[in-house]
N, C-alpha and C positions, 0 to 999 in steps of 0.2 A: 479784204481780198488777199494781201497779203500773206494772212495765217492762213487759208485755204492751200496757198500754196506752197507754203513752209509744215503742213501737217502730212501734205500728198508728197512731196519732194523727200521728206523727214522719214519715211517708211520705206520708200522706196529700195533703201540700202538695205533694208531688212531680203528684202526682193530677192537682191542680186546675193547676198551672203547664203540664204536657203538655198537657191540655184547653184551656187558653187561648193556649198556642202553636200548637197543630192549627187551633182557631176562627182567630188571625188571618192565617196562614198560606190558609185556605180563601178567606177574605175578599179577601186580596190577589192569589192567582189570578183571585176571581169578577173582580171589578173590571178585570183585565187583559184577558177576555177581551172584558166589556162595553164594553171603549174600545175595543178592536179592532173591533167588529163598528161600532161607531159609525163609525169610520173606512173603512170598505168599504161603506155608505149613502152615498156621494158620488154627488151628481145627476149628470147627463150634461153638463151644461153644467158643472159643475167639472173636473170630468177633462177636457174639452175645452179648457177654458184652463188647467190646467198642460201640454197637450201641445203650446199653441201655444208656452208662454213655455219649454220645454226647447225648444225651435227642431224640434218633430217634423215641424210643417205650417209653411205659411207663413201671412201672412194673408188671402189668399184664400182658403184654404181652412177659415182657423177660422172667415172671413165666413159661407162659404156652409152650412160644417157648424150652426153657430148659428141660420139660419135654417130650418134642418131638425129643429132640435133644439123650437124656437120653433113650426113649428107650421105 
């Protein structure tokens, strides 16, 4: 009787360590997606100035996109 319950008891930890791998394994997905999405919330005028500073426009034309952005 004993060993029945020293084999059930015995595993059991295996249990609870799968379940808290699963939990932070979910947690580090969620997280990854929610920085991602954060990252794709970029206003208009951000994205604007890093396509001036990779040389996409020149300044002329980040002037006048700014003022279009602006209102």
């Amino acid at each position: 009787m004993y060993e029945g319950h020293w084999f059930g008891g015995g595993f059991m930890w295996l249990f609870w360590i799968a379940l808290i791998i699963v939990l932070l394994w979910v947690v580090k997905i969620a997280s990854r997606s929610e920085s991602s999405s954060l990252e794709s919330s970029k206003s208009a005028l951000d994205i604007l100035k890093e396509r001036y500073v990779r040389g996409e426009i020149n300044q002329e034309e980040y002037e006048q996109k700014k003022k279009d952005i602006a209102g």
